[in-house]
N, C-alpha and C positions, 0 to 999 in steps of 0.2 A: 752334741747338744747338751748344754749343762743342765744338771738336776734341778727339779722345781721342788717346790713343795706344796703339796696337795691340801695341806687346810685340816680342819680338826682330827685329830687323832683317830684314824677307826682301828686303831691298834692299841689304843692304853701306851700310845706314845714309842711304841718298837717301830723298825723303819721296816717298811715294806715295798721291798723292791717289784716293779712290774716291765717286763720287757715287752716293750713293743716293736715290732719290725714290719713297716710300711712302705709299699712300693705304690709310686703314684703310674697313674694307666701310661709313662712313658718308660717306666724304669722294665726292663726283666726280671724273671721271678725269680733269677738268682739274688737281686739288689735288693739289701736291705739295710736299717739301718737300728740299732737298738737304744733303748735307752733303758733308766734306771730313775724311778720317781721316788724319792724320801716321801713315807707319808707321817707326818705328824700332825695330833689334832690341835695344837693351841695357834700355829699362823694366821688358819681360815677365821677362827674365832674370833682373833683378837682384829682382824680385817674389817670381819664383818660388822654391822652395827649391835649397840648392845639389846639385849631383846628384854621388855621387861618380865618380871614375876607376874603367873596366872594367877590375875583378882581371886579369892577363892571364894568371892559371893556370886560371881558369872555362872551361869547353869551352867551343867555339863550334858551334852545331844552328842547321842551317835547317827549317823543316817546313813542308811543304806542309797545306793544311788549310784548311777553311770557316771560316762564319762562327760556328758556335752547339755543334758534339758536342765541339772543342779545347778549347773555352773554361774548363772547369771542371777541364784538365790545369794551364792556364797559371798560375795559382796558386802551385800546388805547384813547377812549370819554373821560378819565378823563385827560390828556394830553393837550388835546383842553381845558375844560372844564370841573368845577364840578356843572356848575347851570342845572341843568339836571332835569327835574320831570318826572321819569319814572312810566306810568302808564301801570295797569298789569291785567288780567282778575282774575276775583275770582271764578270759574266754573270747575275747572279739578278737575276729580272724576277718578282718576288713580292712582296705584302705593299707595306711604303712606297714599298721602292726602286722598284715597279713605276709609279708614281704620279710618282715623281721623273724618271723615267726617259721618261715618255709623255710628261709635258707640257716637260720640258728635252732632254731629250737625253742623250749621256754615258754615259760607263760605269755600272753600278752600284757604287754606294759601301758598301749596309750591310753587308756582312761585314768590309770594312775598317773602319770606324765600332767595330762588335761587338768586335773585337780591339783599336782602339785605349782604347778604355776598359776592358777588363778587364788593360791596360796601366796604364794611370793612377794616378797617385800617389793614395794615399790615409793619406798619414800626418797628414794636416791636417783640421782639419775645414771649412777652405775647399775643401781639395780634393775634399774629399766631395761640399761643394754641387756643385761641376760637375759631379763624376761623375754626380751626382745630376740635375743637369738636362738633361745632357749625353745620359745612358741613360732619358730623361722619354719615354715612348709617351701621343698624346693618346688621348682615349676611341674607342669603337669605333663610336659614332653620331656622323653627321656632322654634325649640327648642333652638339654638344654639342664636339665636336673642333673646328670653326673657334674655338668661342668661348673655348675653352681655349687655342686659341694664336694668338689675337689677345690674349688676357692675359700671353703670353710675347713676344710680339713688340713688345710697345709695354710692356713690364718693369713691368707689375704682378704679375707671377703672382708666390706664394710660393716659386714652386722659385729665386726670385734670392737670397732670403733666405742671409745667408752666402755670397755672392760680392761679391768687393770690385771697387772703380770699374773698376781697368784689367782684369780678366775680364769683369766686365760688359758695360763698352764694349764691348771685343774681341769678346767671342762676341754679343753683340744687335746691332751692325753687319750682320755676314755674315749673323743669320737677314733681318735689314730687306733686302737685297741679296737673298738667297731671295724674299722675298716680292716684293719689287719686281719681280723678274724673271718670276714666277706674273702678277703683275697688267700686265705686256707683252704680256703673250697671251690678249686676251681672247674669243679662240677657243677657248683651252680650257679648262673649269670643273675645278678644280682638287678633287683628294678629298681633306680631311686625317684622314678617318679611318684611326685605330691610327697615326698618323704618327709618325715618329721626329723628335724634336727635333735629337737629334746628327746623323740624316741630313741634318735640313735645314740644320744648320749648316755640313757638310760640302760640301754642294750648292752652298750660298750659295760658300764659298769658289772652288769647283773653279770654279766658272762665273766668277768674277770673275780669278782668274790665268790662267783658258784651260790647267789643269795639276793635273791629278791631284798628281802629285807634290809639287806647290806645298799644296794642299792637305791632304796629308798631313804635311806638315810644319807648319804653323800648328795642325791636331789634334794633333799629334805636343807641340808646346810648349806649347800651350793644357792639354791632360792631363799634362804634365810625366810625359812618360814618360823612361825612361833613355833616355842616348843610344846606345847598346852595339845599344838593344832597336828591331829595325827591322819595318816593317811594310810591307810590296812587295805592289803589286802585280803580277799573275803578267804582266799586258800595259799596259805604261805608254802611254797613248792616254787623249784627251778624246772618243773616240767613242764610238755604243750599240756593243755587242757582243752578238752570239744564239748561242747552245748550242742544237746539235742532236744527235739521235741516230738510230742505226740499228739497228733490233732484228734478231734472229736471224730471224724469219719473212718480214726487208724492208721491213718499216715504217717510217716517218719519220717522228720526232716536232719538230718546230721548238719551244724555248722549256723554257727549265729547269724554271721552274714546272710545264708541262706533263710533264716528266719524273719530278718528282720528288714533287710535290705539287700536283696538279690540282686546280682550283677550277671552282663553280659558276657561277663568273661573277657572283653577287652579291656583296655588301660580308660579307664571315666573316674571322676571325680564323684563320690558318694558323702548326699549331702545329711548325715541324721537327723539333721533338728526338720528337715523337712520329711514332710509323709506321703511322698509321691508314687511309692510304690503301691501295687496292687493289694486288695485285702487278697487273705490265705483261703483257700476253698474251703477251710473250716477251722470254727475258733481253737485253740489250742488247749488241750484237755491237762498236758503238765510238760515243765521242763525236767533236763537228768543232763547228766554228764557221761561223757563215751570215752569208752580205749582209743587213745590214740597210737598203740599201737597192734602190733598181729595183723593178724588177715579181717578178722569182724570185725569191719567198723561200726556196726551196732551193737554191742559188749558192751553195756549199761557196767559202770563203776562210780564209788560212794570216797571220794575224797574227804576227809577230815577240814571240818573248818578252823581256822587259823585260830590256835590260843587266845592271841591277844585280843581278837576281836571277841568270844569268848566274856573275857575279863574284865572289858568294856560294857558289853551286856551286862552285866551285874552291877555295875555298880555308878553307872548312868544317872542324872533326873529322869532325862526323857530320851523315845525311842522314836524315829521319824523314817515313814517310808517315804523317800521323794519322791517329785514325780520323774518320768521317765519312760525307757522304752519297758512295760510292765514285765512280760516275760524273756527278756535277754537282758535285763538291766538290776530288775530288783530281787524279780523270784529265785536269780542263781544263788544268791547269796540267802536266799530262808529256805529253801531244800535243801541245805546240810545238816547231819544230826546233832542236836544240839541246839539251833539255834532257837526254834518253836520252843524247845521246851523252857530253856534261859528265859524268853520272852513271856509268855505263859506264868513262869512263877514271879514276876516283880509286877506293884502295886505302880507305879511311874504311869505318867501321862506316854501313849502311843499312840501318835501321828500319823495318819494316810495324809499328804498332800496329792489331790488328785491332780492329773494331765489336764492340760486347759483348750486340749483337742483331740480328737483319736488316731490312730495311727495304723499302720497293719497288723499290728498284733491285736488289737482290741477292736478293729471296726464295727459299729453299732453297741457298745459297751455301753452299760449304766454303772452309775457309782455302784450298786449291790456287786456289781459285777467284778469291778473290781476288788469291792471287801472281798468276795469269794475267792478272786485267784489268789490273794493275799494267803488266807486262811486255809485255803487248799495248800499252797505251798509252804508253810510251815507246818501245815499236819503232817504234810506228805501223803497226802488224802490217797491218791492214786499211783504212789509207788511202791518198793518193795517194803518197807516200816512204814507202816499205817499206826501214827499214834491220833488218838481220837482227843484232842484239848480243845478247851474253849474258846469259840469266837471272842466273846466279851474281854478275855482276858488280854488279847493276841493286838486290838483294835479298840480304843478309845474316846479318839476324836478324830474327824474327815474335816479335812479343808478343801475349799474350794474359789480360786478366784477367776471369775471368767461369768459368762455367760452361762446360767444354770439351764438353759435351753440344750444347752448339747449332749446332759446328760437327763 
């Protein structure tokens, strides 16, 4: 197979060879076959469309925020504006990511994935295919889901249709590189049902640069998102990360999923924007972060939050907490040290956008309520650093569009 070429430089232009070696479920595990990708960054570029210079009257917002209740703001946020640094947890262990996550390792990728394509260009109608393959979920039966993307992986499926050679190449590399890397481990049988394509292409990358960040940038040019338009994660780390919680009655919950939308443990489809799950036998007193590894799985540990988001906090107009799932979505990202305090010291307009319904985390919530877990989780009110900072300072302005009845 002849060499492609992967599209903007993530080398300062030096070639970067990647071998891949891919047996499709007919071949033996002796059969493989390898190749060699030139990476150079000016091809993708000059492929891509040209993007303009960030207005530099456009405000600049960072917002904290999930993967799935933002999404249908962002839209409309790029209308206002595309200087946006939308930072996102890396901790959901549901659905594909959870699948990605058991058998590789890693952070979870799909709420970054989720944002980067509702980032994505779509003034093309090539750009659309990607978006399109890019946000492609295989079926919910696993048989029927390998064989759908074994049709993506070895580029007959229709969803390539309307992607030209060097997206092609680019984005069917990294899934091949996914897959290869599934078929290293043949200890563990891999699920692809309900699978996300863009995760797996994400996957594929993250694992070959050893770098989130790296990864996110190749999604970042591959979706020809603006450049102004950034997408952070809240803990820049190539490891798993576990969300746990503590309920007000003392309870320990380990595992987001299990927080927030608990499963049977069978193969089902979990839907987030819906709130059909049971409330919790008691409201939840604070989120943390666990060892994911050793023997204690309750080994509370303090991850460093990501520089650049950091950097962003400074030097922002304004600060927005969206809405969302409150404790699995927002609070991970303000109980890291640092982040209360950044927030705390700048004078800028800060944002609650409330939920426009409640869900299991907050069932019978009032707005205060929410200011409070806000404010609790940037003081760190009830973890091991208790810094005692201002409400006022932390919280500004609440929005609310909905029916004020519910809260």
């Amino acid at each position: 197979m002849a060499d492609c070429c992967l599209g903007p430089s993530l080398c300062n232009k030096k070639l970067l060879h990647l071998p891949t070696h891919f047996a499709s479920s007919s071949s033996s595990s002796s059969s493989s076959s390898s190749r060699s990708l030139s990476v150079s960054m000016a091809s993708l570029r000059s492929h891509s469309n040209s993007v303009p210079e960030p207005n530099p009257t456009q405000p600049s917002l960072l917002v904290f925020s999930g993967g799935t209740a933002f999404n249908g703001v962002v839209e409309e946020l790029k209308r206002l504006t595309t200087r946006v640094a939308h930072v996102l947890p890396v901790s959901d262990d549901g659905g594909s990511t959870a699948e990605i996550v058991r058998v590789l390792g890693g952070p979870a990728v799909g709420d970054i994935r989720s944002r980067c394509l509702r980032l994505s260009d779509q003034s093309t109608s090539e750009a659309l295919s990607v978006r399109r393959l890019l946000g492609h979920r295989l079926p919910l039966d696993p048989k029927l889901a390998k064989s759908d993307w074994y049709q993506v992986v070895e580029g007959d499926h229709s969803l390539w249709d309307g992607v030209s050679r060097p997206y092609r190449e680019t984005i069917r590399a990294f899934l091949v590189y996914f897959q290869n890397e599934i078929l290293r481990r043949p200890n563990e049988s891999f699920c692809f049902s309900n699978g996300s394509i863009g995760n797996f292409f994400f996957a594929g990358a993250r694992v070959f640069f050893q770098s989130l960040d790296a990864a996110i940038f190749l999604f970042s040019r591959v979706s020809d998102i603006p450049s102004e338009s950034l997408v952070l994660p809240v803990i820049s780390t190539n490891d798993r990360l576990t969300l746990g919680c503590e309920l007000w009655d003392g309870t320990l919950i380990r595992g987001q999923n299990e927080i927030s939308h608990p499963t049977t443990g069978t193969v089902e489809l979990v839907k987030k924007e819906c709130s059909s799950s049971p409330a919790l036998p008691s409201r939840i007193k604070r989120v943390f972060y666990l060892s994911s590894e050793g023997t204690n799985s309750l080994h509370e540990v303090y991850p460093s939050a990501n520089p650049a988001v950091l950097d962003q906090l400074r030097t922002v107009d304004c600060i927005v907490y969206a809405m969302g799932s409150l404790f699995t979505s927002i609070c991970p990202s303000l109980v890291l040290l640092g982040i209360g305090e950044i927030i705390s010291s700048r004078t800028c307009p800060k944002v609650l956008l409330l939920n426009g319904s409640h869900d299991r985390e907050t069932s019978g919530f009032s707005a205060s309520s929410f200011v409070t877990a806000i404010t609790d989780a940037l003081n760190r009110t009830y973890g091991h650093s208790n810094n005692s900072l201002e409400i006022l300072k932390q919280i500004s302005y609440l929005i609310f569009c909905g029916d004020t009845s519910t809260f």
